[in-house]
N, C-alpha and C positions, 0 to 999 in steps of 0.2 A: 739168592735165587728167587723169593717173595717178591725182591723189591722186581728186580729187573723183568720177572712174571707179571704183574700188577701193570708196569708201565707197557709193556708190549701188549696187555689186552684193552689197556686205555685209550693208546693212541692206536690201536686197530682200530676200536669202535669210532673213535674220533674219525680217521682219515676215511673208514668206509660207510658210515652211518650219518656224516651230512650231509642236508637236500642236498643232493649234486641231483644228475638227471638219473643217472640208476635206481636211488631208494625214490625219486620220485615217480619214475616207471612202474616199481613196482607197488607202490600207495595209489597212482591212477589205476593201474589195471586191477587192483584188486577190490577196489573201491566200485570200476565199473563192472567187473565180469566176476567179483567173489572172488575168495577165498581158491575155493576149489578147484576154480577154474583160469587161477594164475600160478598153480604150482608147476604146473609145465614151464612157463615163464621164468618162474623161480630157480628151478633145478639146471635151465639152461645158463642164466646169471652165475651161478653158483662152479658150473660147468667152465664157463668161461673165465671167469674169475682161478679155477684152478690152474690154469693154460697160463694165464696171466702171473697167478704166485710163481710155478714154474719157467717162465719165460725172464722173469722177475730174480729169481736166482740165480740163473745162470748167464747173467747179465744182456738181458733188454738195454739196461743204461750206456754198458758201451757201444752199443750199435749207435743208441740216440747221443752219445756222446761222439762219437768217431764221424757219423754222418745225420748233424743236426736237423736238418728238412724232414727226415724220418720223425719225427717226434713229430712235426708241424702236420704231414702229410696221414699219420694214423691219428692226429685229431681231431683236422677236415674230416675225414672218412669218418671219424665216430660221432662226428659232432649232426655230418648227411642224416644218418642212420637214426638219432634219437631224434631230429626233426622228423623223419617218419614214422617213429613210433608214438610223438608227439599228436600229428596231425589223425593216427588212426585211432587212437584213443580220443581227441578233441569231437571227432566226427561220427563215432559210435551210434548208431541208434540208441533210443532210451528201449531199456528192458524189463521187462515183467520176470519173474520166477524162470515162468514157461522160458522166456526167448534165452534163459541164460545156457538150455541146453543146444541152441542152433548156432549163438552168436563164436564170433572168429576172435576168441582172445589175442593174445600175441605170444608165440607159440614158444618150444623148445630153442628154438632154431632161432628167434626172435634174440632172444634173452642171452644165447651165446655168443651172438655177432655184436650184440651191442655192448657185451663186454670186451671180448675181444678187441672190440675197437674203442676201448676207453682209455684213454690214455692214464686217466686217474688212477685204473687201479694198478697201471705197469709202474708212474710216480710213485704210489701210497707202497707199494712192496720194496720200490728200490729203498725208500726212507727208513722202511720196516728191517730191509737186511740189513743199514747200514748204521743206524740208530740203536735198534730194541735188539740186537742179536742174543740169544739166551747163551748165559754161557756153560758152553760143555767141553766134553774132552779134547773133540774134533769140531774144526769149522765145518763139517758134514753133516754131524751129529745135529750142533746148533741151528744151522741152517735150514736142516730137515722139522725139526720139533718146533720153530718161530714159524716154520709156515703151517704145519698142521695148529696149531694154536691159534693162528690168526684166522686161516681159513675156519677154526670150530667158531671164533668170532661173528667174522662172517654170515658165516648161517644163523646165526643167532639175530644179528643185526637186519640183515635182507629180510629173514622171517617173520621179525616185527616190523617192518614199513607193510609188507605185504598183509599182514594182520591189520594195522592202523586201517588200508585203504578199506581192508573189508565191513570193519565197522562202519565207515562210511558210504555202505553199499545202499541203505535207504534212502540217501540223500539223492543216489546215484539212480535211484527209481521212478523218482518224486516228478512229475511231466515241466514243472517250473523249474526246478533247481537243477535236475540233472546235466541239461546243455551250456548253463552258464560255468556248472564246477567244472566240468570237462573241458572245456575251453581253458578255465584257469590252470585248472593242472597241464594243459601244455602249452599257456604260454610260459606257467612259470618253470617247465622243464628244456623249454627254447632260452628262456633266460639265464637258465641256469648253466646252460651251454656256451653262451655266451659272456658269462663272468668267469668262467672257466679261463676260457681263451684270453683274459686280463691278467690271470693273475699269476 
């Protein structure tokens, strides 16, 4: 049970912890708008991501299995989506302390949709049931406790990229620095959507 535990929180972190554009969403916005003020952000991610473990078990795959353009078609639509969240983070004004209490982070509602529409984390769950399943007495049972497991990953994982960008919240202040890193965080989260769709 160690082993089969170890490897399910391994390649949870693995499958939802590299830049893809979600932990980079959430290291741009919290890089630009803090900590504090991308927990909203966060909890929507998190939010949607659960929609996802569960859509995720009870098989997502054979929809995208039965009728293939469904896969193609929710990753146009999530791919639209993190270009906008790209371009509104790239385009942010630069902020002072003051401005971080007026500015328009990217909200609950932001952070759900763009999970929802990821097709990564509907892949990273089908892998997750069909790979890491814990073993127990009932496929229910296992089924149940590999996604609360993964999902505690999760949060853990999102938690820290949204941590990371905070750190990087002075750079984010800085009247030189700030518009150039914001730009790079979302080309490289346009990019990231884009190597997506290769692989």
């Amino acid at each position: 049970m160690i082993e089969a535990l170890s490897s399910l929180i391994l390649a949870t972190a693995l499958l939802l912890g590299s830049p893809g554009p979600v932990p980079l969403a959430l290291a741009a916005t919290g890089a630009t708008y803090g900590i504090r003020r991308g927990i909203a952000f966060l909890v929507g991610i998190l939010t949607g991501l659960a929609v996802a473990i569960t859509l995720g078990s009870i098989g997502i795959a054979t929809l995208f299995n039965t009728f293939p353009p469904s896969r193609y078609l929710v990753g146009v639509a999530g791919a639209l989506y993190i270009c906008y969240i790209a371009i509104k983070i790239a385009t942010a004004p630069i902020l002072t302390e003051q401005d971080e209490l007026e500015a328009q982070a990217p909200t609950f509602r932001d952070g759900f949709i763009l999970n929802i529409l990821n097709p990564k984390a509907y892949a990273a769950f089908v892998a997750l049931f069909s790979q890491f399943l814990l073993p127990f007495s009932t496929e229910l049972i296992s089924t149940a406790v590999t996604a609360l497991v993964a999902f505690g990953v999760a949060i853990l994982v999102d938690g820290a990229w949204l941590i990371l960008g905070g750190v990087l919240t002075p750079l984010f202040r800085s009247p030189l620095l700030a518009r150039p890193i914001r730009v790079l965080f979302g080309v490289v989260m346009v990019a990231a959507v884009i190597f997506a769709f290769y692989l």
